[in-house]
C-alpha positions as a Markdown table, in Angstrom:
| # | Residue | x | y | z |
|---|---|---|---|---|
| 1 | Unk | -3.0 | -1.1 | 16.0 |
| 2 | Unk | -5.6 | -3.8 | 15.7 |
| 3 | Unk | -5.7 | -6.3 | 18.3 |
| 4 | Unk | -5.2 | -9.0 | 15.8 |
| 5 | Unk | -2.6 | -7.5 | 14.3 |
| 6 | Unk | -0.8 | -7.0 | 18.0 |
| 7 | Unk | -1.2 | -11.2 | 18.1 |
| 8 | Unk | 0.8 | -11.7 | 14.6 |
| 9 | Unk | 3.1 | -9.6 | 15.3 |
| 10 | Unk | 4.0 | -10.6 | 18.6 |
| 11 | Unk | 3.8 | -14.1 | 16.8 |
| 12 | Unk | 6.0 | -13.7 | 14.0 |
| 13 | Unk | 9.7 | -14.8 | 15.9 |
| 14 | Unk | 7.7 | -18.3 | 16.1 |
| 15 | Unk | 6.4 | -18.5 | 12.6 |
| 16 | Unk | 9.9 | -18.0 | 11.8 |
| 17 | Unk | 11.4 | -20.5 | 13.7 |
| 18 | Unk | 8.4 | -23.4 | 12.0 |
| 19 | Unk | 9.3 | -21.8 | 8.7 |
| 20 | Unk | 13.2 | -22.8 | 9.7 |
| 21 | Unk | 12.3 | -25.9 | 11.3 |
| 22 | Unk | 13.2 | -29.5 | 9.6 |
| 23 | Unk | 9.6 | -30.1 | 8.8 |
| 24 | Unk | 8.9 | -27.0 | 6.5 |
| 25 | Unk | 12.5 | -27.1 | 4.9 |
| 26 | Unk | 12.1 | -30.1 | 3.8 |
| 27 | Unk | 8.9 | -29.7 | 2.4 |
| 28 | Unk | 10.1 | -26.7 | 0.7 |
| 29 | Unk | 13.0 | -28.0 | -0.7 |
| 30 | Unk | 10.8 | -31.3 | -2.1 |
| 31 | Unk | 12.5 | -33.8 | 0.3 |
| 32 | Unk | 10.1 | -34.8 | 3.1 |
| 33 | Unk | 10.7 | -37.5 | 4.4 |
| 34 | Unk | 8.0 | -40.1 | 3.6 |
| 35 | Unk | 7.5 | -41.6 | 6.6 |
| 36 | Unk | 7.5 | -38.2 | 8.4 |
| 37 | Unk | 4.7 | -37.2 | 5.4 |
| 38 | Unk | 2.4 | -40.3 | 6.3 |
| 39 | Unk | 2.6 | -39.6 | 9.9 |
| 40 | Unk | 1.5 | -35.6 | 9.6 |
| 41 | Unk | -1.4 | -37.1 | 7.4 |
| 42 | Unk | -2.6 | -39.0 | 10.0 |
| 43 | Unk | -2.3 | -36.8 | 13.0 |
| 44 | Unk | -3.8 | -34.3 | 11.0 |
| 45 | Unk | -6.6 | -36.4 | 10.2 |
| 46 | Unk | -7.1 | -36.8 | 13.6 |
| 47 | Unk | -6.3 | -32.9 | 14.5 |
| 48 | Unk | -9.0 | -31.5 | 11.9 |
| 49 | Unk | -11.7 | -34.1 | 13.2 |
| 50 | Unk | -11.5 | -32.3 | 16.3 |
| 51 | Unk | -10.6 | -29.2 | 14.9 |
| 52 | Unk | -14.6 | -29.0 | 13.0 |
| 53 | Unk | -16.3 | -30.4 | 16.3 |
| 54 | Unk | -14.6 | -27.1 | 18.0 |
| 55 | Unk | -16.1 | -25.1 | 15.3 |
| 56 | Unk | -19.2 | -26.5 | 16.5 |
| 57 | Unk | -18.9 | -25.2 | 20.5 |
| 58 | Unk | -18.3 | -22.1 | 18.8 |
| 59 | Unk | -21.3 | -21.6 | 17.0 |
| 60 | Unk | -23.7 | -20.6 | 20.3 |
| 61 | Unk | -21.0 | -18.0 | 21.2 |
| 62 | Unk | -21.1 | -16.2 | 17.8 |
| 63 | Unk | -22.7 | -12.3 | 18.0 |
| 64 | Unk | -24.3 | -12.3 | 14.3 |
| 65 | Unk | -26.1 | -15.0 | 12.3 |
| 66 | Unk | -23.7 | -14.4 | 9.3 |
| 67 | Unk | -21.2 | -15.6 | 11.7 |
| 68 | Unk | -22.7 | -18.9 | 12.3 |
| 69 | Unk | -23.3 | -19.8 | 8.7 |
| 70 | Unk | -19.4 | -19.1 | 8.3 |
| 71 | Unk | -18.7 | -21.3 | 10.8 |
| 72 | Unk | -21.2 | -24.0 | 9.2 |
| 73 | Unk | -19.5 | -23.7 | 5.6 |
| 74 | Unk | -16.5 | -23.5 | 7.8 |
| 75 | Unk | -17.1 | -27.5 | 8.6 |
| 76 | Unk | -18.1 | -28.4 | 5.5 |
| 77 | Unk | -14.6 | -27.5 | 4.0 |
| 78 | Unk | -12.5 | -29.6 | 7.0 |
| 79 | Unk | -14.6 | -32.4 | 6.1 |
| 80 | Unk | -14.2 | -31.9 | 2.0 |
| 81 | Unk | -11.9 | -29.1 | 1.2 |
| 82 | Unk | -8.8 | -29.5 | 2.9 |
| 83 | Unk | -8.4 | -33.2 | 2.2 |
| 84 | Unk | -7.6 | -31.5 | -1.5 |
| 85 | Unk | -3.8 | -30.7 | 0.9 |
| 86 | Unk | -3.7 | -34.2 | 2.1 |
| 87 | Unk | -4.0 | -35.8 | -1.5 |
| 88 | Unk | -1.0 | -33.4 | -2.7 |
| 89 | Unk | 1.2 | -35.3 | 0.0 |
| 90 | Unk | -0.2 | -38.8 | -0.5 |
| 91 | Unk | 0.5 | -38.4 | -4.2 |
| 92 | Unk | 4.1 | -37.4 | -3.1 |
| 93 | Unk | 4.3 | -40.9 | -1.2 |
| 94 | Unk | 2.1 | -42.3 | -3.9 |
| 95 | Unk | 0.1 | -44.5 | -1.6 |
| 96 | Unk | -3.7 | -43.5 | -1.3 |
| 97 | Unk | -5.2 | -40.8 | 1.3 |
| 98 | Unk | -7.8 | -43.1 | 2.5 |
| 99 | Unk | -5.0 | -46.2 | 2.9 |
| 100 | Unk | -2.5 | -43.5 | 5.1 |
| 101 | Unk | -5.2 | -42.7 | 7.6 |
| 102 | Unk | -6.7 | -46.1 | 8.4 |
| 103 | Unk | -3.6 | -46.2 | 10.6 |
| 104 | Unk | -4.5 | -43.4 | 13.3 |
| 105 | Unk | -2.0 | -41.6 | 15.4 |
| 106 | Unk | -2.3 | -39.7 | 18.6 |
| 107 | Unk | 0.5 | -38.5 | 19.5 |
| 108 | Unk | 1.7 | -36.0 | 23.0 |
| 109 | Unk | 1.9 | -33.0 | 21.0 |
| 110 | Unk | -1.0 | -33.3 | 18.9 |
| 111 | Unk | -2.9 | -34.3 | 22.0 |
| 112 | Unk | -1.9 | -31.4 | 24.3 |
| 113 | Unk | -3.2 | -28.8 | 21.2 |
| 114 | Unk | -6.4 | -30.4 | 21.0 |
| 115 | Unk | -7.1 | -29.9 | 24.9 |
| 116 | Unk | -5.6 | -26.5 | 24.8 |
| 117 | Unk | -8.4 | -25.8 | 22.4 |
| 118 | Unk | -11.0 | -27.7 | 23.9 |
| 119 | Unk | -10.0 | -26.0 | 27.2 |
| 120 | Unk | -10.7 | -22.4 | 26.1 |
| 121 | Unk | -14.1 | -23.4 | 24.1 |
| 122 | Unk | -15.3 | -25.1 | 27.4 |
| 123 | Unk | -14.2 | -23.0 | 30.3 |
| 124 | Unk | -14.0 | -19.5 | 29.0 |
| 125 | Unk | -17.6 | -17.7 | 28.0 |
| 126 | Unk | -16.2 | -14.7 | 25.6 |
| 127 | Unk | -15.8 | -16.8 | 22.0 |
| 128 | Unk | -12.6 | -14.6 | 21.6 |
| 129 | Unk | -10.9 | -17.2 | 23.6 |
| 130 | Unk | -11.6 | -20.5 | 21.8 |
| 131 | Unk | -10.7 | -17.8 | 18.6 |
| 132 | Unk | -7.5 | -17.6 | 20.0 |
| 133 | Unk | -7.0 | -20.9 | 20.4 |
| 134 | Unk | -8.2 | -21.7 | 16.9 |
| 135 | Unk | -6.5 | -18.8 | 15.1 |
| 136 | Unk | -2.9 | -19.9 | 14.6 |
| 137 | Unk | -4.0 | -22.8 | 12.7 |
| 138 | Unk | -4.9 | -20.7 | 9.6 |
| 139 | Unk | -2.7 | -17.9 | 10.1 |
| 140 | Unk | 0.7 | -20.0 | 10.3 |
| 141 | Unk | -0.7 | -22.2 | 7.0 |
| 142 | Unk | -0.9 | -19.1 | 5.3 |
| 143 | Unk | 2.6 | -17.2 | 6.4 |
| 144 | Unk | 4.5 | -20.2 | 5.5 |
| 145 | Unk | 3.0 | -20.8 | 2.5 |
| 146 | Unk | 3.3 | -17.4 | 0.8 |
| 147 | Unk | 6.9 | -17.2 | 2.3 |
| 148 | Unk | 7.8 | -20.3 | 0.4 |
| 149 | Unk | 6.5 | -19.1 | -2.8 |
| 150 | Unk | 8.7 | -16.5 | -2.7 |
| 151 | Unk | 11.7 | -18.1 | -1.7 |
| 152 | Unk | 14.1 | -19.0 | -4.3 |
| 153 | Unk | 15.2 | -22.4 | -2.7 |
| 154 | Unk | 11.4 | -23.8 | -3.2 |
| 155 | Unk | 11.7 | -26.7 | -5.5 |
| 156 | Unk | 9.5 | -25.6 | -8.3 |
| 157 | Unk | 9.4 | -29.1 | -10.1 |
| 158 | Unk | 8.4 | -31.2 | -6.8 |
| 159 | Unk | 4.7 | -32.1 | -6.5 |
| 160 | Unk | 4.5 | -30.6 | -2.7 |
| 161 | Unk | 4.9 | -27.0 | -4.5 |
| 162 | Unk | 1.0 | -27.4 | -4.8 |
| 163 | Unk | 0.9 | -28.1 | -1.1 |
| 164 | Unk | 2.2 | -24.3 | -0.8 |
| 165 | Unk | -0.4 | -23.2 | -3.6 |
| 166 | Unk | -3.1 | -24.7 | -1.8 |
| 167 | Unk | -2.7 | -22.8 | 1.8 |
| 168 | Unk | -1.4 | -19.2 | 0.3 |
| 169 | Unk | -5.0 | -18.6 | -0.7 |
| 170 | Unk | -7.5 | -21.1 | 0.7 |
| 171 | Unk | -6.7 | -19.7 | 4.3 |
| 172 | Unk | -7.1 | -15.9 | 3.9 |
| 173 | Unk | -11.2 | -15.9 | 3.7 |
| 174 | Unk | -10.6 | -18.2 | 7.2 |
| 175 | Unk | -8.2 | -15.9 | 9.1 |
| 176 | Unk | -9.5 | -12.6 | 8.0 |
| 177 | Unk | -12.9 | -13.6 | 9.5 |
| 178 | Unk | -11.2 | -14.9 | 12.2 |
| 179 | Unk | -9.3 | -11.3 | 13.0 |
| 180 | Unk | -12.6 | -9.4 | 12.5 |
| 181 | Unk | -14.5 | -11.5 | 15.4 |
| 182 | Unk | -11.2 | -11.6 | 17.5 |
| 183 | Unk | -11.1 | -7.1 | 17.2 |
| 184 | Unk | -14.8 | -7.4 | 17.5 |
| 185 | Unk | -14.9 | -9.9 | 20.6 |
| 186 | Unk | -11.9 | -8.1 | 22.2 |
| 187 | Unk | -13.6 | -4.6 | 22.1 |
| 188 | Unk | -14.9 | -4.0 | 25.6 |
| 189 | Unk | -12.3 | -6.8 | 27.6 |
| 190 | Unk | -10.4 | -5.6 | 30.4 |
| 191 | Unk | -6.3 | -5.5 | 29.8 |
| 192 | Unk | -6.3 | -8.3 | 31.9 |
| 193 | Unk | -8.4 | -10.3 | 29.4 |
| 194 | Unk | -6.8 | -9.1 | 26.6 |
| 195 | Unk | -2.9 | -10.7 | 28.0 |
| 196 | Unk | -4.8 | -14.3 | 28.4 |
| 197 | Unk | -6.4 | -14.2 | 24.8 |
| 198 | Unk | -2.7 | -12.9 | 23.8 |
| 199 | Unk | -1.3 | -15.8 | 25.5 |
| 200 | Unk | -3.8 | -18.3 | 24.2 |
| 201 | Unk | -2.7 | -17.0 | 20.7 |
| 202 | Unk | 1.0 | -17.5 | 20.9 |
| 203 | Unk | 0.6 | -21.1 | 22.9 |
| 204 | Unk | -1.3 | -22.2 | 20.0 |
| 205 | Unk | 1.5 | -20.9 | 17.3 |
| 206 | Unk | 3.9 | -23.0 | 19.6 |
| 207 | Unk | 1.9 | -25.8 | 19.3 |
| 208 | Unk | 1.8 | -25.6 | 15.5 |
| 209 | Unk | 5.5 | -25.9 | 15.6 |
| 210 | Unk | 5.5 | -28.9 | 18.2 |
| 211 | Unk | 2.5 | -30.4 | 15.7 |
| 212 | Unk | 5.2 | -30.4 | 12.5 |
| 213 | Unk | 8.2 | -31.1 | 14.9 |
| 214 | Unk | 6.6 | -34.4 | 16.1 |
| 215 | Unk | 5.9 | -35.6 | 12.6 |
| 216 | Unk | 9.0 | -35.2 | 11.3 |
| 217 | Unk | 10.5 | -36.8 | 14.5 |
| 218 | Unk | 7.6 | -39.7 | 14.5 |
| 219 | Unk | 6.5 | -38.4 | 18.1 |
| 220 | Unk | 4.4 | -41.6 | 20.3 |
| 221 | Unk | 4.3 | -41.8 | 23.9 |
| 222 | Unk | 6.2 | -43.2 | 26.4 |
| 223 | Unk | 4.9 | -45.0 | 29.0 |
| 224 | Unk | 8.4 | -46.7 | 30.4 |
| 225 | Unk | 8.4 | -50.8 | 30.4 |
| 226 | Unk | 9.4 | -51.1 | 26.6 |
| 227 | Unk | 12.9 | -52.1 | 27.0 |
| 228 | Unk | 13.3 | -55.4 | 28.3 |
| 229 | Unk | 16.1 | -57.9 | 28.9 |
């Protein structure tokens, strides 16, 4: 078995405990909260900013030139392509894209991903690191989406059906390069290598669940002193 394929599998009990989560439920059954909607919107904002300057540390550590210019187009579509997701679920608010994420959140959970990520693109040389850090993203996107299209308790008349449409085909060119460099990258690691990327992997998939969890729960920090008599 394929290295990559040893991470999603070993992943799957968490993908199914997102897809059962209150976020992805809801979503599926057409019933997202909206305040829960506005707040993903704008920690996501936030998330994929980061998410493209990541690509960016990873572009000296790619192997071919084809890679790179992957990575480049890869950019490109955070900044333009994905916001076609985002305007599915402000038109299921009905209040503008551009309006929700003037109002910028940073909240723990979102935070702690973002380090984890920049983390392994900073302190670990073999790009099959940050990879793994990166990976998840995509690959959980995808899984739940094509599981919702096939699951007869999607609501097939709400608007935030095309939310599922979107990721059940827009991430497969994404994680299927993203599987090839991880096999390629992992070739000639040692065992001991191979457990960390493994762990990477699977502490990114949790924090894809703690990044939906927090935005249906309206996650912000606390820093103690807010109640006072």
């Amino acid at each position: 078995m394929l290295f990559s394929e040893e991470l999603k599998k070993t992943a799957a009990p968490i993908i199914d405990d997102i897809y059962n989560d209150s976020f992805i439920q809801d979503l599926l059954h057409g019933q997202l909260p909206y305040d829960a909607t506005k707040y993903y919107l704008r920690a996501d904002a936030s998330y994929l900013k980061e998410f493209a300057n990541i690509y960016a540390l990873l572009i000296p550590k790619m192997p071919e030139l084809s890679d790179v210019k992957f990575l480049v187009e890869q950019i490109q579509f955070i900044v333009d392509g994905e916001v076609e997701a985002h305007e599915i679920l402000a038109n299921y608010v009905q209040a503008p894209y551009d309006e929700i994420v003037q109002e910028q959140v940073w909240p723990p959970s979102g935070d702690h991903y973002i380090k984890h990520m920049y983390y392994n693109a900073f302190a670990k040389e073999n790009a099959a690191y940050t990879i793994a850090a990166m990976a998840p993203c995509p690959y959980v996107y995808q899984v739940v989406a094509n599981r919702a299209l096939q699951d007869s308790e999607l609501n097939t008349d709400s608007i935030l059906k095309q939310w599922f449409d979107f990721y059940s085909t827009e991430m497969d060119e994404l994680v299927k390069v993203f599987d090839d460099l991880m096999d390629k990258l992992t070739e000639h690691v040692t065992n001991e290598e191979k457990s960390q990327i493994a762990e990477t992997f699977l502490q990114s998939t949790i924090h894809e669940r703690n990044f939906f969890a927090m935005s249906y729960k309206l996650e912000a920090w606390s820093f103690g002193g807010d109640n006072h008599e």
